[in-house]
C-alpha positions as CSV (number, residue, x, y, z in Angstrom):
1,X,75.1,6.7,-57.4
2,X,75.9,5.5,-61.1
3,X,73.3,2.2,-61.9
4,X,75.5,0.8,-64.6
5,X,73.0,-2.3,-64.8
6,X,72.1,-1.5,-68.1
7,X,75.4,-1.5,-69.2
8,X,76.0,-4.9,-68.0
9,X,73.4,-6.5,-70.1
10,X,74.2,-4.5,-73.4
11,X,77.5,-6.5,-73.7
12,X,76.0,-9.8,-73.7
13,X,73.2,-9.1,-75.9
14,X,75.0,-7.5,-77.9
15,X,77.2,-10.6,-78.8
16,X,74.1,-12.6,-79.3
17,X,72.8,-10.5,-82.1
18,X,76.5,-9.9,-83.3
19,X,76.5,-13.7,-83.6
20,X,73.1,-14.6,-84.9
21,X,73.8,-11.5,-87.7
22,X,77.0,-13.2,-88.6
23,X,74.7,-16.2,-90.0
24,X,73.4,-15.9,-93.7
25,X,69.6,-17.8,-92.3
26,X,69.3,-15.2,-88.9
27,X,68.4,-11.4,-89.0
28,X,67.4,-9.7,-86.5
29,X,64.4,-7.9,-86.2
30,X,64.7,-6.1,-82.7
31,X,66.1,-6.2,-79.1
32,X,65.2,-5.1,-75.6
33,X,66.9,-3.4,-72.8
34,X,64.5,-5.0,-70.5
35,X,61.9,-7.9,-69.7
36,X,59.0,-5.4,-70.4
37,X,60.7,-4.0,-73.3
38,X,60.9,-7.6,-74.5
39,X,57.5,-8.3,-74.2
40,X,56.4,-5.1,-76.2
41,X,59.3,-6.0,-79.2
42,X,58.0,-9.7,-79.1
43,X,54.3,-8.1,-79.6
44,X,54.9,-5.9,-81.5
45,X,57.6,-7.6,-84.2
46,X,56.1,-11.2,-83.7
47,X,59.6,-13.0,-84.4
48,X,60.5,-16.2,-85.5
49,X,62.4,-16.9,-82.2
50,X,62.8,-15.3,-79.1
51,X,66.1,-15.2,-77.2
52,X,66.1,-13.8,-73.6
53,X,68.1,-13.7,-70.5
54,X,67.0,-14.7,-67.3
55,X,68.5,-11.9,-65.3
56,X,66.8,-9.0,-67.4
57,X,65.6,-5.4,-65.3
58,X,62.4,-4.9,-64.2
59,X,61.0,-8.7,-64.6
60,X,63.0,-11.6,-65.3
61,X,63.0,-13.8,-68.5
62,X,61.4,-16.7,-67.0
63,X,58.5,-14.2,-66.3
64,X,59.0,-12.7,-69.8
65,X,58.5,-15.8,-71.2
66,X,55.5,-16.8,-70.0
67,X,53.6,-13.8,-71.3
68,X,55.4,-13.7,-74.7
69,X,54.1,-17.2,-74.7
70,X,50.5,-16.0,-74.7
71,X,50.7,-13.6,-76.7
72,X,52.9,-15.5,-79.6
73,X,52.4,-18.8,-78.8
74,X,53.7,-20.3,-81.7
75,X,57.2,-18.7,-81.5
76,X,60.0,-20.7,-79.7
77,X,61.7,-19.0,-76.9
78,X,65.4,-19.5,-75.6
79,X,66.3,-18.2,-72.3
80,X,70.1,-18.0,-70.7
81,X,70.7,-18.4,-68.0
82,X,73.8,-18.5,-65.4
83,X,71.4,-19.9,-62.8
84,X,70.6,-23.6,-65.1
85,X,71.2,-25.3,-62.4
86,X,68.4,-23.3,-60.2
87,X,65.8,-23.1,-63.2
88,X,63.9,-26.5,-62.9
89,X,63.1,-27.6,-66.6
90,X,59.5,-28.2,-65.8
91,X,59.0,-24.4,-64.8
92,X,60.8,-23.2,-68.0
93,X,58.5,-25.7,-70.2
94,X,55.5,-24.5,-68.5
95,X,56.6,-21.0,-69.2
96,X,57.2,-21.8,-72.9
97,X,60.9,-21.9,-73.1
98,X,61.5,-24.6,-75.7
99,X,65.2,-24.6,-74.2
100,X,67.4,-22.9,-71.4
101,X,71.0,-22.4,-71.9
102,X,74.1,-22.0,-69.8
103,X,76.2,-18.6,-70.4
């Protein structure tokens, strides 16, 4: 059976990084397939900002964030979300998502 889970997220992060390189003040220094993957980039790069999706494989950006949040504390991190309604504000601050956006 064909997993083309992947492929769904490689769209949509793609036209993040298609839009943030359109801007003259953003480049982008990396990106991640996954939640781990993310965490090793944001350690490993230590950005200027942090954009990830809450539905990422293998762990979630909510759970990304709060251990990119430890290790660069100082960075801000976006998360998007389809599920804003579901992600209490509290539990994203506490994670160290300085803001959670709608797709």
């Amino acid at each position: 059976m064909f997993d083309n889970s992947e492929e769904k997220c490689e769209l949509p992060r793609g036209l993040v990084r298609e839009f943030l390189e359109s801007r003259p003040d953003f480049e982008v220094c990396g990106e991640a397939a996954d939640g781990l993957e993310g965490i090793e980039k944001g350690r490993g790069l230590n950005p200027d900002l942090i954009v990830l999706d809450f539905s990422m494989p293998r762990i979630n950006g909510l759970q990304a964030a709060v251990i990119l949040h430890q290790i660069v504390p100082n960075t801000p991190i976006t998360l998007f979300t389809s599920y804003k309604d579901a992600i209490c504000s509290r539990e994203a601050h506490d994670a160290g998502v300085a803001a959670v956006l709608s797709k």
